[in-house]
C-alpha positions in Angstrom: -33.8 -1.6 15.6 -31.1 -2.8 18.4 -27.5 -1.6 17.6 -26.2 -4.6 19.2 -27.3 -6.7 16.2 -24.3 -9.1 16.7 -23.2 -8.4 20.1 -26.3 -9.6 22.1 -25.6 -13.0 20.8 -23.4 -12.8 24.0 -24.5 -9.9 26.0 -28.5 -11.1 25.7 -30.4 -14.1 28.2 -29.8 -15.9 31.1 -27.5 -18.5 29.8 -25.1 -15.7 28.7 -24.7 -14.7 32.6 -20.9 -15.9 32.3 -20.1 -13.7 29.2 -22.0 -11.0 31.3 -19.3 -11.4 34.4 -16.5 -11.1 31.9 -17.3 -8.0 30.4 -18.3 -6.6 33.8 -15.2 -7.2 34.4 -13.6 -4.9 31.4 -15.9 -2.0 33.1 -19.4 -3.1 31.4 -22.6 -1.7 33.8 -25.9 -3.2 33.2 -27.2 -0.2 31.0 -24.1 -1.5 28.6 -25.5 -4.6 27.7 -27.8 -2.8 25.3 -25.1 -0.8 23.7 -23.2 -1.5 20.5 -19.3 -3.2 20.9 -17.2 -1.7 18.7 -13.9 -3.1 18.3 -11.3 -0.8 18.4 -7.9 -2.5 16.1 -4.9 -0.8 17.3 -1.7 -1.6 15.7 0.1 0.8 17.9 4.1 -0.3 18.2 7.2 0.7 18.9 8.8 -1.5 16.4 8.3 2.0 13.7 7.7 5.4 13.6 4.7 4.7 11.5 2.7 3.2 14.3 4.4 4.3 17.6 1.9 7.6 17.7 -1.3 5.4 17.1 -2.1 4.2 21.1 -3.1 7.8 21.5 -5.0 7.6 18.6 -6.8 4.9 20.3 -7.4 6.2 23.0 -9.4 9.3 21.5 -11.2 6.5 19.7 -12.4 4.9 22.8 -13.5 8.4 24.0 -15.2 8.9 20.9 -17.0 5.7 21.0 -18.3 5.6 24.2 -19.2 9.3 24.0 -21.3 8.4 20.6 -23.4 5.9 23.0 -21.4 2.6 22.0 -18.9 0.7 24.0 -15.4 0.3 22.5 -13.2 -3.2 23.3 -9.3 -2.4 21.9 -7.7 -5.1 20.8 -3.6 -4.9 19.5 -2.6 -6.8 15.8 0.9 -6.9 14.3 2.9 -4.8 12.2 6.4 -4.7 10.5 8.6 -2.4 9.8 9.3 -2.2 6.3 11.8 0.7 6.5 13.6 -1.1 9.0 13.6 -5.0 7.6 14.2 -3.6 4.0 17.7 -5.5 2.4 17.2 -7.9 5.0 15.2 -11.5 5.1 12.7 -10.2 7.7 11.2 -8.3 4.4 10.0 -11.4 3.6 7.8 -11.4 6.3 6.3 -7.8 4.9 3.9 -8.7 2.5 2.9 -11.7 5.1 2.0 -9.5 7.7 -0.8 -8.1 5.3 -2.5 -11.2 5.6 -2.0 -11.7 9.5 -3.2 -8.3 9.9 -6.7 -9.3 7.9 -7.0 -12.5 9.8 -6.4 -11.3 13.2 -9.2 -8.6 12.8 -11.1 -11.1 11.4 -10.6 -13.4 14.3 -11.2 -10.8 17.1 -13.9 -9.0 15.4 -16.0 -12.1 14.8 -15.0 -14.1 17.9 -16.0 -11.4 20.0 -19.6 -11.2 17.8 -18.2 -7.0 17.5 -20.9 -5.1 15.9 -18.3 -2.9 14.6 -14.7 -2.1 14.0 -12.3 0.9 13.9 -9.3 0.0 12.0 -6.1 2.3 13.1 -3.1 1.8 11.0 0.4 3.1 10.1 3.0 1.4 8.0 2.4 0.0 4.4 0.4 -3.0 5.1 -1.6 -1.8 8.2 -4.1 -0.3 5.8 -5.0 -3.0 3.2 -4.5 -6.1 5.9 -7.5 -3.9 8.1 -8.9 -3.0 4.8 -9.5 -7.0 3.8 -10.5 -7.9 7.1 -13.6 -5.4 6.9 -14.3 -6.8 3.2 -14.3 -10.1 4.4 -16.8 -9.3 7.4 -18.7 -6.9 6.3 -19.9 -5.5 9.3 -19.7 -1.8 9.9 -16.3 -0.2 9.4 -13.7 2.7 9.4 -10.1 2.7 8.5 -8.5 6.0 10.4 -4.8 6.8 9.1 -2.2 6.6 12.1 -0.7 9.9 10.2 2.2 10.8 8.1 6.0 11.7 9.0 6.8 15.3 9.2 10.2 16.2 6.7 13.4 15.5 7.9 15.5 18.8 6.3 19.0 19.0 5.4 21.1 21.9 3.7 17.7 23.4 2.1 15.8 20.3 1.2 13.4 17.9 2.7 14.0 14.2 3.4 12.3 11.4 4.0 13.7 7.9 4.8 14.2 6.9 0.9 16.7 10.0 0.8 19.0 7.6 3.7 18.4 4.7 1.0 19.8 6.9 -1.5 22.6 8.0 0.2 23.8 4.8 0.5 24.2 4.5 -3.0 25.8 8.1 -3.5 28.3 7.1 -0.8 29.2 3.7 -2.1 29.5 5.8 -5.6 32.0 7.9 -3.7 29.5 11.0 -4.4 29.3 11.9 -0.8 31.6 11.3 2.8 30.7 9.1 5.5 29.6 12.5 7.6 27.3 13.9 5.2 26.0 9.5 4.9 24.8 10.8 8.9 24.0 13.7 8.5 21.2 12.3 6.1 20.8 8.8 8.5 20.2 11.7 11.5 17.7 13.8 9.8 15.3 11.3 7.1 13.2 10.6 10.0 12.4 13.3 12.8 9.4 11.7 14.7 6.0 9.9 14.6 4.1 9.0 11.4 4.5 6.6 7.9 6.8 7.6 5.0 6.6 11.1 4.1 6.3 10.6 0.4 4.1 9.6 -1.9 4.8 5.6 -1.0 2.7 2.8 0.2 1.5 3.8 3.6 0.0 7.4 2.1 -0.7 5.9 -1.3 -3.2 3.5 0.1 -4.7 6.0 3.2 -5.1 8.8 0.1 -7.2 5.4 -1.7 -9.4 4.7 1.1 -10.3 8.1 1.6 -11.1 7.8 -2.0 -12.8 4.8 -1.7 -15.6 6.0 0.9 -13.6 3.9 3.9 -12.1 6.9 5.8 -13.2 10.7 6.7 -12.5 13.5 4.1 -8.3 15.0 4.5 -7.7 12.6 7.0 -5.3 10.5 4.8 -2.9 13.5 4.3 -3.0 14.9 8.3 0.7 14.9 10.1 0.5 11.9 12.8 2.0 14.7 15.5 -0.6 17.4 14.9 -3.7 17.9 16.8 -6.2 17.4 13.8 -4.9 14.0 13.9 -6.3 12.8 17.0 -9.7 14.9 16.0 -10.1 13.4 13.3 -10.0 9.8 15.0 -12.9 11.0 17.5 -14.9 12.4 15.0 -14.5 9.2 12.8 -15.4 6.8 16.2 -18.9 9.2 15.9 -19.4 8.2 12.7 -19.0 5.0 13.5 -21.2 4.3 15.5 -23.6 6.3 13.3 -22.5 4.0 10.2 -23.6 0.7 12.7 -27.2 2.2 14.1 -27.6 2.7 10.1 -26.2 -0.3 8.9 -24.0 1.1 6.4 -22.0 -1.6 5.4 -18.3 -1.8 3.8 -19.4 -4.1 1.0 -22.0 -1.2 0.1 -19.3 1.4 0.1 -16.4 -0.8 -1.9 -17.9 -1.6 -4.7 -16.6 -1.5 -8.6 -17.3 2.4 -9.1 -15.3 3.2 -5.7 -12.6 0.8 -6.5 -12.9 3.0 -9.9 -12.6 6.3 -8.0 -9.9 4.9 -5.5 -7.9 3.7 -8.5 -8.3 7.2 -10.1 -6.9 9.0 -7.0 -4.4 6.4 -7.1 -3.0 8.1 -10.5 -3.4 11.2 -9.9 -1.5 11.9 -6.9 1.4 9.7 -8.6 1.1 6.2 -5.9 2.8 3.1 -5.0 3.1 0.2 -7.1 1.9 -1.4 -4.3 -1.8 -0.4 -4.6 -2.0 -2.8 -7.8 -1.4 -6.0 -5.8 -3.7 -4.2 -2.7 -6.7 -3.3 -4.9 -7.0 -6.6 -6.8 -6.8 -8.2 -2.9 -9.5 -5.9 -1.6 -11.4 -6.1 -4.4 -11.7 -10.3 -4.2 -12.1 -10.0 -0.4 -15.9 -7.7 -1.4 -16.2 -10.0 -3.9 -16.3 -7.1 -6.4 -14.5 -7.8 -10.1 -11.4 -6.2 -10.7 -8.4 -8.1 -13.3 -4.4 -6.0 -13.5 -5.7 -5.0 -16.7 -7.8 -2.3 -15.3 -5.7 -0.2 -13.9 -4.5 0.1 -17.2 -7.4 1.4 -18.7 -7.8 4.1 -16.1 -4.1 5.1 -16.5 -5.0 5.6 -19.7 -8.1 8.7 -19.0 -6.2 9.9 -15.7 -3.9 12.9 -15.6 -0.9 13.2 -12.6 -1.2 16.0 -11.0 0.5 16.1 -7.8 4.4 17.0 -8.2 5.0 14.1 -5.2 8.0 12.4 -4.1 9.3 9.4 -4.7 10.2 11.0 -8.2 8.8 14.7 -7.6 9.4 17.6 -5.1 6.8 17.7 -2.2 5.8 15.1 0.5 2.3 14.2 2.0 2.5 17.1 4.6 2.8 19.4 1.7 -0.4 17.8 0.1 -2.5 18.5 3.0 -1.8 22.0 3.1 -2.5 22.4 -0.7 -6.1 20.8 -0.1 -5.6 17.5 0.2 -7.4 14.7 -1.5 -10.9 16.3 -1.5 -9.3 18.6 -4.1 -7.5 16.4 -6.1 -10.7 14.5 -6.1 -12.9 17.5 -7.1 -10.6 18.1 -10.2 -11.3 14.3 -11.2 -14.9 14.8 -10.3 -15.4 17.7 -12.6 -13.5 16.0 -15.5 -15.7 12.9 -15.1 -13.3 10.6 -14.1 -15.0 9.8 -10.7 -18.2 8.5 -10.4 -20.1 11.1 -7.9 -22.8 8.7 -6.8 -20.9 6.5 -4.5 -21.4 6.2 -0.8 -19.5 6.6 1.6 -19.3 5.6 5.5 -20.7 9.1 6.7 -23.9 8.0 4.8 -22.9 11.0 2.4 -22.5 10.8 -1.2 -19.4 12.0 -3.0 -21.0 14.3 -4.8 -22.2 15.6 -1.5 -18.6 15.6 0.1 -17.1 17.6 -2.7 -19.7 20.2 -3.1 -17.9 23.0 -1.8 -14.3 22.3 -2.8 -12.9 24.4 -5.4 -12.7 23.1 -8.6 -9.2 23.8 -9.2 -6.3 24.4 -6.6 -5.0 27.6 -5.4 -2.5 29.5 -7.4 -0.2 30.0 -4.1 1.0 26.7 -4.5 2.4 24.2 -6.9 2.0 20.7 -5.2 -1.3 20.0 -7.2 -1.3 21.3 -11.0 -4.1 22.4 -12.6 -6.0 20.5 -14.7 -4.0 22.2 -17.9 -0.8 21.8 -16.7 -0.6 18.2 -15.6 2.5 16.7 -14.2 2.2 13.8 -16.8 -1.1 13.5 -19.3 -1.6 9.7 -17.8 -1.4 7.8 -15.1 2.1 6.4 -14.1 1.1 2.7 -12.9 1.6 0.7 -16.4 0.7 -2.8 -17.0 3.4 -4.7 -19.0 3.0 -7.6 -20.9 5.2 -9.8 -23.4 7.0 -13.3 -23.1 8.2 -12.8 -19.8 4.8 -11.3 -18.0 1.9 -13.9 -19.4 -0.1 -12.3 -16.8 1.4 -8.9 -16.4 3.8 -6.8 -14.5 3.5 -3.9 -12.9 6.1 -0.5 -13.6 6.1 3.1 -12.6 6.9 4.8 -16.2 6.6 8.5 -15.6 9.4 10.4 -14.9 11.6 8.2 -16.9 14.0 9.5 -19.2 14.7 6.3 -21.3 10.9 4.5 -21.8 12.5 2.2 -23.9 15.5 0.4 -23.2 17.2 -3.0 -24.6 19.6 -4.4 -23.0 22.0 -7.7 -21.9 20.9 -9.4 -18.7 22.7 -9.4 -15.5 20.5 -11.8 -13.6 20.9 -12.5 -9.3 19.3 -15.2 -7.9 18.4 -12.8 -4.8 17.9 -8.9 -4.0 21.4 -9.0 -1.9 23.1 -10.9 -4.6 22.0 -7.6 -7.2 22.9 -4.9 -4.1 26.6 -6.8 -4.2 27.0 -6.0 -7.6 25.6 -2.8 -7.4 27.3 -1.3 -4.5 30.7 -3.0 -5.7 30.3 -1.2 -9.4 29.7 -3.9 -11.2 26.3 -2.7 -13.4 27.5 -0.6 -16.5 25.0 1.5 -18.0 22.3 0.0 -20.6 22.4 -3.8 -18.1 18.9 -4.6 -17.3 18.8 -6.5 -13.9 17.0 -9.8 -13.7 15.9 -10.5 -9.4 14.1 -13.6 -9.1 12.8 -16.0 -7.3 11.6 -12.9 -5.2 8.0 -13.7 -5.9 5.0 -14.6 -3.5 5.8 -18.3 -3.6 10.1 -18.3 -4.7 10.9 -15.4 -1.9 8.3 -16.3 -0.3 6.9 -12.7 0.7 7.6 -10.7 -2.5 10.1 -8.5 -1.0 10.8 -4.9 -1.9 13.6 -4.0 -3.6 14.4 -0.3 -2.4 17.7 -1.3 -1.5 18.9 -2.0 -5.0 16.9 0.6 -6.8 18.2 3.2 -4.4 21.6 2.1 -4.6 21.4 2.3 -8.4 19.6 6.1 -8.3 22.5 6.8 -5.7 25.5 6.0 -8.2 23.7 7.6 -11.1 22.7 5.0 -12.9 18.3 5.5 -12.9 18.4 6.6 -16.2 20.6 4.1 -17.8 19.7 0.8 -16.6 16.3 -1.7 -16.3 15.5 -3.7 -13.4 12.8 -6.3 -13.3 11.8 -8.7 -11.0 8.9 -11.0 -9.3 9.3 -9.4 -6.3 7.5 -5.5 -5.7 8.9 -2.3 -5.3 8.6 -0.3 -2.1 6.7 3.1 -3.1 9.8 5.5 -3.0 11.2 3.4 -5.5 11.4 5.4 -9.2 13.4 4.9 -12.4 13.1 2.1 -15.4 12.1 -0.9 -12.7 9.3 -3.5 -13.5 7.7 -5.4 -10.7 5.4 -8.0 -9.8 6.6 -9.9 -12.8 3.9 -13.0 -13.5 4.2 -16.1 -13.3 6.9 -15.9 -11.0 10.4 -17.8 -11.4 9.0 -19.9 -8.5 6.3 -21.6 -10.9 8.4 -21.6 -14.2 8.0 -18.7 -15.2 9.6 -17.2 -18.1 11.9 -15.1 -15.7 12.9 -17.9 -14.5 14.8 -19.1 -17.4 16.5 -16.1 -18.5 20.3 -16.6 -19.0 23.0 -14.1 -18.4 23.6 -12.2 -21.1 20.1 -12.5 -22.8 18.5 -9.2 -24.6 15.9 -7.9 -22.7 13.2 -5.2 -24.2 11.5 -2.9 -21.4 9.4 -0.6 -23.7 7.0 1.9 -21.4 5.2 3.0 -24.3 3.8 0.1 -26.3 3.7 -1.8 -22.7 5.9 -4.9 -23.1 8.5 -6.9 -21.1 9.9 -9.2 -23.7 12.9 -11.7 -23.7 14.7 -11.4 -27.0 15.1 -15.4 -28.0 12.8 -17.4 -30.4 9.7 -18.9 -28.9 11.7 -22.8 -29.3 14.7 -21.9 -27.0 11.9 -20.6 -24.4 10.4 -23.9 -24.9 13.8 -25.8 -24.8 14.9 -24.0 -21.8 11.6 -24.7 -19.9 11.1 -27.9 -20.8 14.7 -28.1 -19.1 13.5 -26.0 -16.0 13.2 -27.9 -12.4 11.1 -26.4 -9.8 13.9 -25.2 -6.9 13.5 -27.2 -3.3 11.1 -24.6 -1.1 13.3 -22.3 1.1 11.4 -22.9 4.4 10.0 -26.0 5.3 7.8 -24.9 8.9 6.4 -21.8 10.1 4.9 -18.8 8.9 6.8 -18.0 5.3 6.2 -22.1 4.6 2.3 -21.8 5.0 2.4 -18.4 3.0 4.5 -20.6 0.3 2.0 -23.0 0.1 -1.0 -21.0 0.1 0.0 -17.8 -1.4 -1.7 -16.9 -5.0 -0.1 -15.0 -8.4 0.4 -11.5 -7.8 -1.4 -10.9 -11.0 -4.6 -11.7 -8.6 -3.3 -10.1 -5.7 -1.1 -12.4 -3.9 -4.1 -13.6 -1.4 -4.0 -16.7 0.5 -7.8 -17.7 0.0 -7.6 -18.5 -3.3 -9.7 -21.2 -4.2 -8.9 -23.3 -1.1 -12.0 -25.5 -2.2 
């Protein structure tokens, strides 16, 4: 069978003599013609340190591919930074950027009839825009990890960019100087690579290695180390192996590895994030997956990994204690992964984890074993009540205070909460109301980091709630509740809390719940008015528009016909 089982639709006959004369011109010989194209997505940037190490990374890929027999055509797409546009209204662009990410991969791969694509991503939404993109296709595909940040260090302990978040806070709290603010600023992030903690960017590479989608401890490597750019090579080999075989992403995602991805996902303590991801991918490969299931598995799954946002180590620090082949292993042994499921390399995970130790090595503590857990279950909870009809989405381990009821402070923005934070005005046992932060009222769903670091940095993560229709970024920790649906945008109920109002956040039994009788909720709502949208052209007005529930993954595709 021909590898270039798409490609020859313009590399094949006379009439295709003026495709021929372009791609000579790119460095094609006539013995290339019969070769694979494999695109090669490079969201190399200097806009972040999560992506500015990746054109290297592409480069090894194109060594890789053409050394494997194929011939690679790089293509650029977008990212932003959401370090850097966090607090700010460009984070409303963050959450977009996942979905120009998926359609510009989309459009290159199948405009240039690509028989193949290797994805290479760094910062948060890199990995789930390339990830929808190869759903969506399905033609063969590899996701490899741009890498993580090494530890920034100061006086004996390791930072990462959320520790400059927090130190905003601390100073505003009049905790720390304006020297020791730089000293942090200088130090959170010392070169190349994503967010060294547990967050987004490494929650989601750890879930695709999981899933089958990227090579085994390639999610965990340091972008700035050697195996890095090894690791891309090799996975440009299997590749082009995966595309002369015809594995196929929508063979690899499928419910069990969405199961096992969601699994890892708890155990190594991840991003809030990967909720509204997963339930994305999962539409994109036409697989069924509803908010609700993530709750079920938190239920079975231990956390293991001691990990920051809210533990001790950072990704680096996972690597070196075995990465997520033994985390897996651990789940695998337990039965909480399901060992049949393919993966690109053709290999089973059975067969990937045969040799790994069934628990982790006593010289380190970054992965407990399976007796002494971090937490018994997962940390992601699904909350429901009168003010999350369709769910919301909270990190609950690690809190102090699981249930807390409170009076509500409610902003009408994430700035308007950081005022009041940063100027002292949130007294312990307030629960925050942000809204109109949603998909549709923000547009873009910000992340709040700002606000949530501010109140760990004055002391308050313990003693006060925050909930909101906007997400979280994953080094946020502490009594929070995000992705609150519907959102205030369509009437939902946290659109008509009042200042004031009680508020139950209860981690336990699972419920968000506005304390007023069921016929002032109605009397307020049938009161509510829709607010005017906030952009009227562009990018963010189309998102508005188009943009779906978080509960279903905040896609733009959703029943368009």
């Amino acid at each position: 069978m021909s590898d270039n089982l798409r490609s020859q639709i313009v590399t094949k006959g006379v009439q295709r003599s003026p495709n021929r004369a372009m791609l000579r011109a790119v460095g094609f010989k006539d013995e290339d013609f019969n070769k694979a194209i494999v695109g090669i997505a490079n969201g190399y940037s200097t806009i972040t340190p999560c992506n500015m190490g990746i054109n290297t990374l592409a480069q090894r890929a194109e060594v890789g591919i053409k050394t494997a027999g194929a011939m690679p055509q790089l293509f650029g797409t977008i990212t932003i930074s959401d370090g850097i546009s966090m607090g700010t209204e460009g984070m409303k662009y963050s959450l977009v950027s996942r979905e120009v990410i998926a359609d510009s991969i989309e459009t290159a791969c199948t405009g240039q009839s690509m028989d193949g694509v290797l994805a290479i991503g760094g910062c948060d939404k890199n990995m789930p825009g390339a990830m929808l993109a190869m759903a969506r296709m399905n033609i063969p595909a590899i996701f490899v990890y741009g890498g993580t940040i090494k530890p920034g260090h100061y006086n004996g302990r390791d930072l990462t960019v959320v520790s400059s978040f927090e130190a905003v806070g601390q100073y505003s709290a009049g905790k720390i100087d304006e020297k020791e603010l730089l000293e942090v600023e200088s130090r959170a992030c010392p070169g190349a690579g994503s967010c060294g903690g547990m967050y987004t960017a490494n929650t989601m590479s750890s879930a695709f290695e999981a899933l089958g989608m990227s090579l085994p401890y390639s999610s965990t490597m340091a972008a700035e180390d050697a195996e890095k750019a090894d690791s891309t090579e090799k996975s440009a080999f299997v590749l082009v192996e995966a595309i002369k075989k015809q594995i196929l992403p929508r063979q690899i995602i499928t419910r069990k590895s969405i199961e096992n991805a969601i699994s890892v996902i708890m155990a190594v303590g991840g991003s809030t994030n990967a909720v509204l991801h997963f339930l994305a991918i999962a539409r994109a490969a036409e697989v069924e997956l509803t908010i609700d299931d993530f709750e079920t598995i938190r239920g079975r799954v231990p956390v293991l990994c001691d990990l920051k946002p809210s533990g001790k180590y950072v990704a680096t620090d996972l690597h070196k204690a075995g990465g997520i082949p033994q985390v897996m292993k651990m789940l695998l042994v337990h039965d909480l992964l399901h060992p049949d499921c393919i993966t690109i390399s053709g290999q089973t995970i059975a067969e990937i984890l045969a040799d790994i130790p069934e628990e982790p090595s006593a010289n380190q503590d970054v992965i407990r074993p399976w007796n002494n857990p971090m937490y018994a279950q997962g940390h992601l909870a699904i909350l429901r009540g009168n003010l999350a009809t369709e769910g919301a989405v909270a990190k609950i381990t690690g809190v102090k205070k699981p249930v807390i009821t409170g009076p509500a402070r409610v902003f009408e923005s994430e700035e308007a909460s950081l005022d009041a934070i940063l100027a002292g005005k949130i007294q312990p046992g307030d629960i925050l109301v942000i809204r109109y932060e949603g998909p549709k009222g923000g547009p873009g769903m910000r992340e709040m980091l700002a606000p949530t670091s501010a109140i760990i940095g004055a002391g308050l993560g313990d003693a006060v709630g925050l909930i909101t229709d906007g997400r979280f970024s994953g080094g946020t920790y502490g009594m929070v509740v995000g992705h609150v649906a519907p959102e205030a945008a369509v009437g939902g109920a946290i659109a008509l809390v009042e200042e004031g109002d009680s508020i139950t956040i209860d981690a336990p039994a699972r419920l968000l719940q506005l304390n007023i009788s069921d016929e002032e909720l109605a009397r307020r709502r049938a009161n509510w008015q829709p607010p005017a949208p906030r952009y009227t052209k562009g990018v963010l007005a189309k998102y508005a528009k188009l943009v779906s529930s978080s509960s279903v993954g905040a896609v733009t595709d959703l029943d368009l016909f």
